[in-house]
C-alpha positions as CSV (number, residue, x, y, z in Angstrom):
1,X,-43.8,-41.8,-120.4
2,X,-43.8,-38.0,-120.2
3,X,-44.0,-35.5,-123.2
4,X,-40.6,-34.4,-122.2
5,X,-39.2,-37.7,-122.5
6,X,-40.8,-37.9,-126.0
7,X,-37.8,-35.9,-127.6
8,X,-34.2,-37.2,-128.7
9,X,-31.4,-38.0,-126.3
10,X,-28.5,-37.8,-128.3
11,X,-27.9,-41.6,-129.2
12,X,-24.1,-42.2,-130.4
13,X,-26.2,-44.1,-133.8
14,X,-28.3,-43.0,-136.6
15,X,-30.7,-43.5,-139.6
16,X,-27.6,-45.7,-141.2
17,X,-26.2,-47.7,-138.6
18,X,-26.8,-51.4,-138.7
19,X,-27.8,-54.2,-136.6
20,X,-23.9,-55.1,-136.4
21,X,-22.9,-51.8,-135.3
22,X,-26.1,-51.6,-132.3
23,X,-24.7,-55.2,-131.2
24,X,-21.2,-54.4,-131.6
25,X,-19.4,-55.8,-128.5
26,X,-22.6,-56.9,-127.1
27,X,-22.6,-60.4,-124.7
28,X,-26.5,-61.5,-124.6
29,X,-25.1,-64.8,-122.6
30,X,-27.7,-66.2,-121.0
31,X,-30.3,-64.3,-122.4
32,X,-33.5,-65.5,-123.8
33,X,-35.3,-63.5,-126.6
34,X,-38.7,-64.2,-128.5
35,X,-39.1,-62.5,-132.3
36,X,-41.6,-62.8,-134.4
37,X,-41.5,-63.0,-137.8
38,X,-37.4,-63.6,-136.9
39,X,-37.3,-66.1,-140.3
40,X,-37.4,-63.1,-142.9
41,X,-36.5,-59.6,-143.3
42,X,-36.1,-57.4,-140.1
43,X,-36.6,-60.5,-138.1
44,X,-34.3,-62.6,-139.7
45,X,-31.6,-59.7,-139.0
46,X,-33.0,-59.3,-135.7
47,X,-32.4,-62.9,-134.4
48,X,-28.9,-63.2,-136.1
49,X,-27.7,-60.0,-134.3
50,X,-29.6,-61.4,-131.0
51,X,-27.8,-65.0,-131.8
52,X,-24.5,-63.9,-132.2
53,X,-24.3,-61.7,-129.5
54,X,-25.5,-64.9,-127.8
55,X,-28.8,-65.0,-126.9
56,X,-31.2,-68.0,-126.9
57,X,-33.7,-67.0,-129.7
58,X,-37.1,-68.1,-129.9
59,X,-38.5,-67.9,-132.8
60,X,-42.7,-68.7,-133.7
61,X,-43.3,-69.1,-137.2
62,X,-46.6,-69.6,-139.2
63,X,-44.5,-71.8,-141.5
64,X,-42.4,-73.3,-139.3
65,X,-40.7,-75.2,-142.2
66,X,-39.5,-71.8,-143.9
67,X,-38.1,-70.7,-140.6
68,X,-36.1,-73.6,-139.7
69,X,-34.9,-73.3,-143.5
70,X,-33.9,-69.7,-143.4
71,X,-32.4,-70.1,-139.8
72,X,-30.2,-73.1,-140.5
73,X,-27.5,-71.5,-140.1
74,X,-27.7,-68.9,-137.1
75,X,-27.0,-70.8,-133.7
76,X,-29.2,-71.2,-130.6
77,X,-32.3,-70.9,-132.0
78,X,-35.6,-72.5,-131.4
79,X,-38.6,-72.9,-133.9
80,X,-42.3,-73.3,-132.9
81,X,-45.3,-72.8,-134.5
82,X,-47.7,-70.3,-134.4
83,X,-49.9,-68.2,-136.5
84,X,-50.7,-64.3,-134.9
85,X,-53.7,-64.6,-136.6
86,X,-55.1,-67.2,-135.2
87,X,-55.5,-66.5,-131.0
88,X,-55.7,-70.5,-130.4
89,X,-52.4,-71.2,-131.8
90,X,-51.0,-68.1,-129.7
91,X,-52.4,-69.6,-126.9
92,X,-50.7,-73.1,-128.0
93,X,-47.6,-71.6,-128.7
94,X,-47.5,-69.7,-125.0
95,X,-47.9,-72.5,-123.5
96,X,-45.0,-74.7,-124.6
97,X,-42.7,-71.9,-124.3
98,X,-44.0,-71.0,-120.5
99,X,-43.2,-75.2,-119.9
100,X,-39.4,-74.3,-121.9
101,X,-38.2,-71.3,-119.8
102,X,-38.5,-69.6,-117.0
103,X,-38.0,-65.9,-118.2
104,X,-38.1,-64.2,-121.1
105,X,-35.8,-60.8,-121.3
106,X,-36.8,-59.9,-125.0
107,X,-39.7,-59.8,-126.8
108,X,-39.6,-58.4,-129.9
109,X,-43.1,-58.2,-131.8
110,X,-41.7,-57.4,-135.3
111,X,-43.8,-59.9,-137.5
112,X,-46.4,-58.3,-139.7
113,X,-48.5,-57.4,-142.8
114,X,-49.8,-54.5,-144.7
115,X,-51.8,-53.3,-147.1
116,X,-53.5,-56.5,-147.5
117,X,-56.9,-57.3,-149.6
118,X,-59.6,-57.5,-147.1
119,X,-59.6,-60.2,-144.5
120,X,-61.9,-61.7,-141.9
121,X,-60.2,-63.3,-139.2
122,X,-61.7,-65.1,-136.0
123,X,-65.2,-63.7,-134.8
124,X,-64.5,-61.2,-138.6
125,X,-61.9,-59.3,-137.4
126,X,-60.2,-57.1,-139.6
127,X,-56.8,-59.1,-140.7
128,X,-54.6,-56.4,-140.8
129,X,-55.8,-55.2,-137.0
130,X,-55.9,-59.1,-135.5
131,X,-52.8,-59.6,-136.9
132,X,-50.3,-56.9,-136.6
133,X,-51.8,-56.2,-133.1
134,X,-54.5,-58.5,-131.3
135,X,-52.1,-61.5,-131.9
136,X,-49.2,-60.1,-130.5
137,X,-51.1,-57.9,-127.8
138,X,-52.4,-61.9,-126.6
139,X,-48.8,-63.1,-126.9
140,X,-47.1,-60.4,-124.5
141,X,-49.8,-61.2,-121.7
142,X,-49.8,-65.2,-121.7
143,X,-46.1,-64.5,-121.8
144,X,-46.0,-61.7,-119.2
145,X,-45.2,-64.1,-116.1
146,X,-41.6,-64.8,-118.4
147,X,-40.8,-61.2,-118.8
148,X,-41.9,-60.3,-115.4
149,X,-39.3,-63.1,-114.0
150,X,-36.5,-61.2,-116.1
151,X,-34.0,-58.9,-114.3
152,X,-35.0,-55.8,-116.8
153,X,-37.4,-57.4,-119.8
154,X,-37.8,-55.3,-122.7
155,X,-40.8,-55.5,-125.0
156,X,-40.0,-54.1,-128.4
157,X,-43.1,-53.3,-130.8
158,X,-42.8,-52.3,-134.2
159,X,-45.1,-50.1,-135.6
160,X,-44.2,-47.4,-138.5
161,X,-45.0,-44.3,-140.0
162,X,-47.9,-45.6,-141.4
163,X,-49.5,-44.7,-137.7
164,X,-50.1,-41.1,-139.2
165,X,-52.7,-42.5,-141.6
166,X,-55.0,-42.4,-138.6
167,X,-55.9,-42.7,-135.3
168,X,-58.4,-45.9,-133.9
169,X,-61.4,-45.9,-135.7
170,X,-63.3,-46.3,-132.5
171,X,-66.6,-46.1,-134.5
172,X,-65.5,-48.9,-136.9
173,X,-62.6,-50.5,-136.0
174,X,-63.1,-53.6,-138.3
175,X,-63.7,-51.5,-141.4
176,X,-67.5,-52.6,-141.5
177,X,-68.6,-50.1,-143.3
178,X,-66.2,-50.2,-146.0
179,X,-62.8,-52.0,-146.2
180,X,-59.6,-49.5,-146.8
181,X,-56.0,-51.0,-147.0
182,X,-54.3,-48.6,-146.3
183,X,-56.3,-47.1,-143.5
184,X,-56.6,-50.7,-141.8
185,X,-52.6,-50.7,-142.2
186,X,-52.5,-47.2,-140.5
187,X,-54.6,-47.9,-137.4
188,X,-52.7,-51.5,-136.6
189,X,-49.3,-49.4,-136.3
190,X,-51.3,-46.9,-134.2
191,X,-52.6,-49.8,-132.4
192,X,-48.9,-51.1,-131.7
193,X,-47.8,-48.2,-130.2
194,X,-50.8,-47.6,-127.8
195,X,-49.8,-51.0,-126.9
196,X,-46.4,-50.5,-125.8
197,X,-48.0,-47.2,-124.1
198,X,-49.7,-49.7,-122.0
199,X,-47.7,-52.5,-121.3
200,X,-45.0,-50.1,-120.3
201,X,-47.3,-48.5,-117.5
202,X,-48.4,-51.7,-115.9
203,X,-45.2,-53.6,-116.5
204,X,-42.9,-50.5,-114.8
205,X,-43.4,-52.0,-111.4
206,X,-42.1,-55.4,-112.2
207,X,-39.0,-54.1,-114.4
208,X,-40.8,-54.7,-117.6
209,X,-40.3,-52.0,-120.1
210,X,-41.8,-51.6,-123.2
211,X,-40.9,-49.7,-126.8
212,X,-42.3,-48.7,-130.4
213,X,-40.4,-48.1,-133.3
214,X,-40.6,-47.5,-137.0
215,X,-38.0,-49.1,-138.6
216,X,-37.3,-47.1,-141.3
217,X,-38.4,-47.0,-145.1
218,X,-37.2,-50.8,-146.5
219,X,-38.0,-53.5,-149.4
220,X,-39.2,-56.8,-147.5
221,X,-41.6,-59.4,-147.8
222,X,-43.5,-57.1,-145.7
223,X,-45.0,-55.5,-149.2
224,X,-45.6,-59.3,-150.9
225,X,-49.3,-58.3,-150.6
226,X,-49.0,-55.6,-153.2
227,X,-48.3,-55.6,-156.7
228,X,-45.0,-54.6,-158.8
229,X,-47.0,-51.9,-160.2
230,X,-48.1,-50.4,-156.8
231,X,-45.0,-50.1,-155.7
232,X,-43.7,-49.2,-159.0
233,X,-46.1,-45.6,-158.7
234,X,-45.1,-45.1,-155.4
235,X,-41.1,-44.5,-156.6
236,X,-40.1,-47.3,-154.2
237,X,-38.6,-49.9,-157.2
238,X,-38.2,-49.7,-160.8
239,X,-39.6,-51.8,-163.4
240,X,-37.6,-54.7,-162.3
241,X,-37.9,-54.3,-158.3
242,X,-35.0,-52.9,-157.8
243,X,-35.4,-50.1,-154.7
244,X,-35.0,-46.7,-156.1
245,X,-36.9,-44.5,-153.4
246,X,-34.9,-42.1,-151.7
247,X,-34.4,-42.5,-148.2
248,X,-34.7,-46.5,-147.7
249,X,-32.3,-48.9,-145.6
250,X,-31.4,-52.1,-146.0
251,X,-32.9,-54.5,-143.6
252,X,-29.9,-54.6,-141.5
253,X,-30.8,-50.9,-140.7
254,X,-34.3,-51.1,-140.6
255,X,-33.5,-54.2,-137.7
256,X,-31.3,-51.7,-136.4
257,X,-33.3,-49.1,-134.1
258,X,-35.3,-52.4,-132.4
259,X,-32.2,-53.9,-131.3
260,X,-31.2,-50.6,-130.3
261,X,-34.5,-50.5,-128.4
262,X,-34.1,-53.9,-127.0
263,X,-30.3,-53.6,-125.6
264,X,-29.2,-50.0,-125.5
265,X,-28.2,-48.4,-121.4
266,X,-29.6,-45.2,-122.4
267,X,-33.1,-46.4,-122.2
268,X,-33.2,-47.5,-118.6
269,X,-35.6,-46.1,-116.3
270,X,-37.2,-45.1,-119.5
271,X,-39.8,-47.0,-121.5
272,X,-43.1,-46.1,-123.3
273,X,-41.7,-44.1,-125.8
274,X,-42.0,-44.1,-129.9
275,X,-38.3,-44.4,-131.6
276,X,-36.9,-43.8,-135.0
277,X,-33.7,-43.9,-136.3
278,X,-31.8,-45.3,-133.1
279,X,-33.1,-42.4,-131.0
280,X,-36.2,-41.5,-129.6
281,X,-38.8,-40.0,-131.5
282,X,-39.8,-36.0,-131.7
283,X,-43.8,-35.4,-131.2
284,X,-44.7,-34.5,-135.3
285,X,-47.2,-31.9,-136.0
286,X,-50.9,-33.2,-136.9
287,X,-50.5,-31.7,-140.5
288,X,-46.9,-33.0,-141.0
289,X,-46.3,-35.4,-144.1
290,X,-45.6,-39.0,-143.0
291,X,-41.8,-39.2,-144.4
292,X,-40.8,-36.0,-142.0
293,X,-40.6,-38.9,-138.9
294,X,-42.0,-38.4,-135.9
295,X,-44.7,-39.7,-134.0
296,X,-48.2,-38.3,-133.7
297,X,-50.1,-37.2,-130.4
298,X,-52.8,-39.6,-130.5
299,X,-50.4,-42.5,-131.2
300,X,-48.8,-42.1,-127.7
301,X,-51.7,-41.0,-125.5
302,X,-52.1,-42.6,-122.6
303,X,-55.7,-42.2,-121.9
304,X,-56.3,-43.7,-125.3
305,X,-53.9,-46.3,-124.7
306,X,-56.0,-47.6,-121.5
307,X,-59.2,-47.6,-123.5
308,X,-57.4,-49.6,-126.3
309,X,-56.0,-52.2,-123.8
310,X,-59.3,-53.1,-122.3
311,X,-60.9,-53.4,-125.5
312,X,-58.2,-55.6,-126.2
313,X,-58.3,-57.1,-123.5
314,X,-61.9,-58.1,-123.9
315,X,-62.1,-58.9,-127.5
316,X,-58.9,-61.7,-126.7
317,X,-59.7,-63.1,-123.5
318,X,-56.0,-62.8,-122.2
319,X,-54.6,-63.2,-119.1
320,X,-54.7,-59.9,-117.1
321,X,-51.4,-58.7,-116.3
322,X,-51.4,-57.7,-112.3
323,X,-51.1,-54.1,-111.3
């Protein structure tokens, strides 16, 4: 990825297209596609639009019950459990699905939580961090022999705007010295882009590409951690939940710009990049208010990206990807 490349190409959708109009006319025969959290919200719309265009979705699920419920009724997909949370059941996971297939040419990493009461996962990990990013940073390598065997894998990460609530807290990344939501929400979604930063740079000379996203502003189970009234005195609902806020999508849009990521021709021979609204992402200002889109400097820095991955890398034991 190149600064010039960060800019907008002129995609034929937009801010209100849906994931029926991305996969319009698409034929995903004979492709295989892993999405997580793909039981609720932008998932679920993600692996309907991936199933009906005919891909074989795979979908890991913390309650692996729930998924199979919500996913009754969309074809060729495949249930497994696995909590991102927890790096021994990503490790589990990974391993039944590398003894299932023999490539992977999708991987969409669109499960996770925010603004959550403070956490302590694994070794006391932040939650928010571990899950949003370490889990899904150890899922892409164990599962990087799958995309590498793909003719043209995609990874597609989604982060959001929340990324401009700060950079890595290199100093205290696990919020040791006092826990902040918000700011623990912020740097996961900064986290997920470096990641994609990364992955795209050593997965380039095997034909692995890799992409961030935010989705868009949208009501999903991904705010179940906060209250009525929080959301209520940010103008996103009215008293009874309905959305209000100006500016959000339904979650067919919001699901729309990753499988835009995942499937559209204009994006190959490109990869690395931050994308909003079906389109790739302008560089925003440091001082620029969150809702004005874009994506900030330190959130695609390659340098940073590096540093991130090893310390990933490290804290996760995963497989080293080859260069």
């Amino acid at each position: 990825m190149t600064s010039t490349q960060q800019q907008p190409l002129g995609s034929p959708f937009s801010a209100v297209s849906t994931a029926e109009d991305v996969t319009a006319g698409l034929d995903l025969s004979g492709k295989t596609a892993l999405v997580t959290g793909g039981y609720s919200g932008l998932g679920l719309e993600t692996t309907r639009a991936l199933a009906t265009a005919g891909a074989r979705v795979i979908v890991p699920a913390r309650r692996p019950a729930t998924a199979r419920a919500a996913l009754a009724e969309v074809p060729g997909c495949e249930v497994l459990p696995m909590d991102l949370a927890d790096l021994d059941s990503v490790r589990t996971a990974t391993a039944r699905i590398r003894d299932s297939v023999d490539k992977l040419d999708l991987l969409m990493a669109v499960a996770g939580v925010m603004a959550t009461p403070e956490r302590r996962v694994g070794p006391g990990w932040e939650g928010q961090l571990a899950t949003n990013h370490l889990g899904h940073f150890l899922l892409a390598c164990e599962l990087y022999p799958l995309l590498a065997a793909a003719d043209g894998a995609r990874v597609v990460v989604n982060s959001s705007a929340g990324h401009t609530l700060t950079d890595i807290r290199r100093h205290d990344p696990h919020f040791r010295t006092g826990y902040d939501k918000w700011l623990a929400y912020g740097q996961s979604k900064t986290a997920n882009a470096l990641f994609a930063v990364h992955l795209d740079t050593l997965g380039r000379p095997h034909g692995v590409r890799a992409f961030t996203l935010h989705p868009g502003k949208i009501i999903t189970g991904l705010q179940r951690e906060m209250t009525l009234q929080e959301q209520i005195d940010r103008g996103w609902v009215d008293e009874q939940g309905t959305v209000i806020g100006t500016d959000f999508k339904t979650p067919s849009q919001g699901a729309a710009t990753g499988l835009w990521a995942a499937t559209s021709p204009l994006l190959d021979d490109r990869g690395g990049l931050y994308l909003e609204d079906c389109d790739i992402a302008r560089v925003s200002a440091p001082d620029e208010p969150m809702d004005d889109g874009g994506v900030r400097a330190y959130a695609i820095d390659p340098d940073s990206a590096a540093r991130l991955w090893e310390l990933s890398a490290a804290a996760t034991g995963a497989t080293p990807i080859p260069r």
